[in-house]
C-alpha positions, 0 to 999 in steps of 0.5 A: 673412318668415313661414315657416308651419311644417311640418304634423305629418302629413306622414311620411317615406317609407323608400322613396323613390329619387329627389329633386326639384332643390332649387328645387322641394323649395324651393318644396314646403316654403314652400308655405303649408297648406290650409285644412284644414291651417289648421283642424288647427293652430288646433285643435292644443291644446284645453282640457285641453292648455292647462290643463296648458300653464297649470299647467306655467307655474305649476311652471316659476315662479321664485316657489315658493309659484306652482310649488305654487300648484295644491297649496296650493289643493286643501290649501286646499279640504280644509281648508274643507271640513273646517271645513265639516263642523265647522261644520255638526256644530255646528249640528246637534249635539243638534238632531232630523234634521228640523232640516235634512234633507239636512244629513248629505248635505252632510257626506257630499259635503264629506267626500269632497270633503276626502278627494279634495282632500288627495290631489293635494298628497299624489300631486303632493309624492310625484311630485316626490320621485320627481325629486329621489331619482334627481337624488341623488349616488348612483346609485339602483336602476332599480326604484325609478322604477317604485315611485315611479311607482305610489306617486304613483298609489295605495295598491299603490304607497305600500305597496311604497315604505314597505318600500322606504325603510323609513320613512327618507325624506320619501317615506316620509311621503307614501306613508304619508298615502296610505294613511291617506287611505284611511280618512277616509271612515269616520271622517267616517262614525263622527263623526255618531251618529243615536240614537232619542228620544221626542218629546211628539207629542199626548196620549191617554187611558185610562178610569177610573171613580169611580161607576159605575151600569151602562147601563140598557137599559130592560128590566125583568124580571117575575112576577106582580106582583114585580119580580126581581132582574137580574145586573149587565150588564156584569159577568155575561158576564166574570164567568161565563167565570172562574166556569165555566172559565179565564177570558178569555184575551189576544189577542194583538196586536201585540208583546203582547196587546190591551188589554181597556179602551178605550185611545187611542194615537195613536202607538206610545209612551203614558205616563199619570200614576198614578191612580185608579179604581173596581175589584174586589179579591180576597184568599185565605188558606189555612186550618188545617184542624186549626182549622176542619174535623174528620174525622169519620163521621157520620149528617147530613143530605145537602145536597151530593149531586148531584141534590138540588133547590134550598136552599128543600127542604133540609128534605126532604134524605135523611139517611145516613152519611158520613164527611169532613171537616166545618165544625161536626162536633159541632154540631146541622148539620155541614157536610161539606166533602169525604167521602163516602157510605157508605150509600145515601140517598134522600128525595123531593128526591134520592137517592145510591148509596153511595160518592158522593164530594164533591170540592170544596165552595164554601161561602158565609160568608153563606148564600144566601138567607136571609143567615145567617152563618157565623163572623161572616160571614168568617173572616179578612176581618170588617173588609171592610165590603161583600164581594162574596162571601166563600167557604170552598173545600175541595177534594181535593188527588189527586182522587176517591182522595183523597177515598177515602183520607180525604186532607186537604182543600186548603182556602183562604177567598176574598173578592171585594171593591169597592176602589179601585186606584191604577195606572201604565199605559204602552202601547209598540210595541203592547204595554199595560202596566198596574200595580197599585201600591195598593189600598184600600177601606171598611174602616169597622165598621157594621152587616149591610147585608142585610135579609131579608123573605118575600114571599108573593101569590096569584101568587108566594112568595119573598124579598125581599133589600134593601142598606140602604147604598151602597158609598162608598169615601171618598179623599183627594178623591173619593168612589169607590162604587156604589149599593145596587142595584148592589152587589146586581145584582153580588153576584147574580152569584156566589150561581150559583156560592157555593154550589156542589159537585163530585161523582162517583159512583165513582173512575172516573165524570166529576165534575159541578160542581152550582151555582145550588143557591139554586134551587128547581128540579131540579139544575142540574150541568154537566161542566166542561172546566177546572173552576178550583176544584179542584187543581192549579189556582191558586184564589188567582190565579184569583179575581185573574185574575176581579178584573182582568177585572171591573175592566176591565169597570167601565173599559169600562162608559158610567160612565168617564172619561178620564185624559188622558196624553202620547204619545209619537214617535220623533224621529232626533236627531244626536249628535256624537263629535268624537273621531272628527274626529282623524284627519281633522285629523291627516292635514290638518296632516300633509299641510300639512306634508309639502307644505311639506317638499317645497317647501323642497326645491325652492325652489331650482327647475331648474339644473344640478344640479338638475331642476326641479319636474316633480311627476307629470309624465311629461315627464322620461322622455320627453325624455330619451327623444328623439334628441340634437338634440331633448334639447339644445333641452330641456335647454338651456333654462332652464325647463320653461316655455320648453321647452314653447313650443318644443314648441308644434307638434311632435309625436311619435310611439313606434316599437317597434323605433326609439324616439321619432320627432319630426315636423319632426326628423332621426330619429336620427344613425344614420339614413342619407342617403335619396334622396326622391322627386318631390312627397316632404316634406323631411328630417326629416319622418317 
């Protein structure tokens, strides 16, 4: 007959006095349980107990390989995972990120995934160790159960039991691999490298120019019935910042400054191929004033005083005495190029106190208007075929006291030239880069271009200047140039200034800078805040600076073109370092071996004299923690599996003073005869 067993939560009461008759008692105990009852013992395991009830049965196999089945798996699980990570490594190696976006997600979950797995066979084999260390011939020290104990659970632990066996045990290995696997983590993250590279994403351009002819608006300028010359639109308002002052300064933008050309880029990194384009040039050389310039004072005519009219009265200019230095001092017209008066002068085209001190004089090789030349035209540049402007400057190195202490002249000749420049340009994280790697222009001999006729109507009197050529600058395959109406609209620009003279009245006064002197009107002088042709500024770089900016003009003007380029984006790639996959792989097969060592040393599975494999189990401890009769229904079996079906339906429970209680049990043989009470559970019941 069925005997329902007895409900764990019926407890014994210590204070009992009286007992039923013993059919009752009897009776009590058959009774069968409520339907609450039966629902509690049904419920009595729940997943998680079954599941290490399931896995107990796999510990307590006599099949070895099925006692570590649940640890060879995780093994097995680390080790896909890894060979995971490599195969997806393969397949991104050297490929963009775009490739597959989340693939380093996937390598991040895989390899924690590869870490966690390798540390239950690992705690699992160390756990175990624990039980054969203490089931030894000799007696071991009552500490080392709690250090074993922790190192099966962390890192502390692992630490304590290295130094404690000194790295002379199996166990040793397996705290060290605790230890270690604390590390794979960043290694798995040190394998994947994410360098930058620049991808072609579409191209772009920049302008050049091969003939240019400025953008005509339609104005024409009159008087009377002569059409006047006009300056070249395009290039005055560039030009006159550098001939008045500094020039046009970068704005700033970006990591760098603002092209000045028309530059598109659609992304942050553009290439262009080398090409050529249509621009202005400049060279400066100094010249040895012992050769060309001779100090002298002498009684000449006065054509650098600052209130003089234009060129055309020149005849009617006061003379007087001076002394400087001076272009051709012994021939019939001197040309003082820095000196001063020592006399006053006067006439009815201008007039000068003594001690007027010309600072700096710009002079024109080739005069304005009449096109007289002046050693050939140039000193230095004769084989330039079609100048701009060609000037001799000499200026006062300290000044007006300098100029009084009869200082040499610091004195260089300048030429601005049509030329053609080859260029690299590259623009990169807003910051435009360009290069002049060759230049070259017309250097073929011909005759004097200009042609000089008087003009004279009822309603006006002036010259005619005419350029007999166009300025062609032949290459390889292109002809490069600009008509002669254009040479002469540009070179009108720099006759304001070529000539031009800066003066001052004493040591003390500001100086004036007189320019446009071709005029025939009262004089033209400004008070210049950056006078750029005076030391200590750099004449040479300057009239640089001035060609730049001029031939960025031409690339802006309606006659470019576009040189078509690549541009350029950034695109992650990933990159692989598979040294940093040892030591992932080397804990791998470490922890396989450790495993198997363990096994070796249980395979013999429980006996007399050995325990059995318990792994991490805390059950050991808690057998033989129960009173006498329980430990004998334990450790008379013959394995942990049959010791569990036993302990199917008991229950247990920690006194502080008495130890464990088990339900349905006597408490211990110490306890003493009790007498119960009516309707009171049976012995053994707590």
């Amino acid at each position: 007959m069925y005997t329902p067993p007895l409900h764990p939560s019926r407890v014994l009461d210590t204070n009992a006095a009286t007992i039923r008759n013993p059919d009752e008692a009897q009776r009590a105990i058959s009774s069968p349980p409520s339907f609450r009852e039966s629902r509690l013992e049904k419920s009595s395991l729940d997943i998680t107990q079954r599941l290490e009830r399931k896995l107990a049965h796999l510990s307590a196999s006599d099949n070895v390989l099925k006692r570590w089945m649940y640890e060879l798996i995780s093994w097995t699980i680390s080790a896909l995972s890894m060979g995971a990570i490599m195969g997806i490594l393969l397949y991104l190696n050297n490929h963009s990120l775009t490739k597959w976006p989340s693939g380093l997600t996937v390598i991040a979950v895989l390899s924690k995934l590869a870490s966690a797995a390798l540390i239950l066979p690992v705690s699992e084999a160390l756990g175990q160790l624990k039980w054969i260390w203490f089931n030894g011939k000799k007696s071991k020290e009552i500490w080392d159960f709690e250090i074993f104990d922790k190192a099966s659970r962390g890192a502390w632990g692992s630490a304590m039991l290295l130094f404690r066996t000194r790295g002379r045990s199996l166990a040793a290995l397996g705290a060290l691999l605790t230890l270690l696997l604390l590390a794979t983590d960043t290694f798995f993250q040190q394998v994947v490298n994410l360098p930058e590279r620049w991808n072609l994403e579409g191209s772009s351009s920049i302008p050049k120019v091969t003939w240019y002819e400025p953008e005509k608006d339609g104005t024409r300028e009159f008087r009377g019935d002569a059409e006047m010359l006009q300056k070249d639109e395009s290039l005055w308002p560039k030009a006159q910042k550098f001939l008045y002052g500094n020039g046009t300064q970068p704005v700033p933008f970006g990591n760098g400054t603002k092209p000045e050309i028309p530059v598109s880029c659609p992304t942050s990194n553009c290439t262009w191929p080398s090409y050529r384009t249509l621009g202005v040039c400049s060279q400066c050389t100094d010249l040895d004033v012992s050769q060309f310039l001779t100090f002298t004072c002498l009684t000449a005519r006065a054509d650098w005083i600052a209130n003089l009219t234009g060129i055309f009265a020149q005849d009617a200019y006061p003379n007087g005495t001076m002394c400087g230095y001076f272009f051709n001092a012994t021939s019939d017209s001197p040309v003082m190029m820095s000196g001063y008066s020592t006399v006053d002068m006067e006439s009815t085209e201008g007039k000068s106190l003594v001690g007027e001190a010309l600072l700096m004089r710009a002079f024109p090789l080739v005069s304005s208007p009449k096109r007289k030349l002046y050693f050939g035209g140039s000193i230095n540049f004769k084989h330039i075929r079609n100048p701009l402007a060609n000037v001799v400057i000499a200026a006062s190195a300290s000044g007006a006291p300098g100029v009084y202490r009869n200082e040499t002249p610091v004195t260089q000749e300048c030429v601005l030239y049509w030329c053609v420049k080859e260029m690299q340009s590259s623009y990169y994280l807003a910051t435009y880069e360009e290069k002049t790697t060759q230049t070259f222009t017309n250097t073929t001999p011909g005759q004097f271009p200009w042609q000089i006729a008087r003009y004279e109507s009822t309603s006006l009197n002036g010259t005619i200047m005419t350029y007999d050529e166009n300025v062609v600058i032949q290459s390889e395959s292109d002809i490069y140039g600009v008509s002669n109406v254009t040479h002469v609209q540009a070179y009108s620009i720099f006759e304001d200034v070529f000539p031009s003279f800066t003066t001052t009245t004493n040591i003390s006064a500001q100086p004036t800078f007189r320019f446009q002197a071709q005029y025939k009107t009262k004089p033209r002088y400004k008070e210049l805040k950056f006078n750029p042709w005076i030391p200590p500024n750099n004449v040479s770089r300057h009239m640089e600076r001035l060609s730049d900016a001029l031939t960025s003009a031409l690339r802006s003007s309606s006659s470019n073109e576009m040189v078509m380029g690549s541009a350029f984006s950034v695109e992650t790639y990933v990159n692989i370092q598979w040294e940093w996959l040892i030591f992932p792989f080397t804990l791998l097969i470490l922890t396989l071996v450790f495993l198997v060592a363990t096994m070796v040393k249980t395979k013999k599975g429980a006996g007399e004299e050995n325990l059995g494999v318990w792994k991490t189990s805390a059950m050991p401890t808690l057998i033989y923690g129960l009173p006498s009769p329980m430990q004998k229904q334990f450790t008379s079996s013959s394995t942990w599996s049959s010791a569990l079906d036993k302990s199917k339906n008991m229950k247990i429970r920690l006194h502080p003073k008495s130890g464990w209680r088990v339900s349905g049990q006597p408490c211990t043989p110490d306890t003493p005869v009790i007498a119960m009470k009516v309707n009171q559970a049976p012995p053994g019941w707590i």
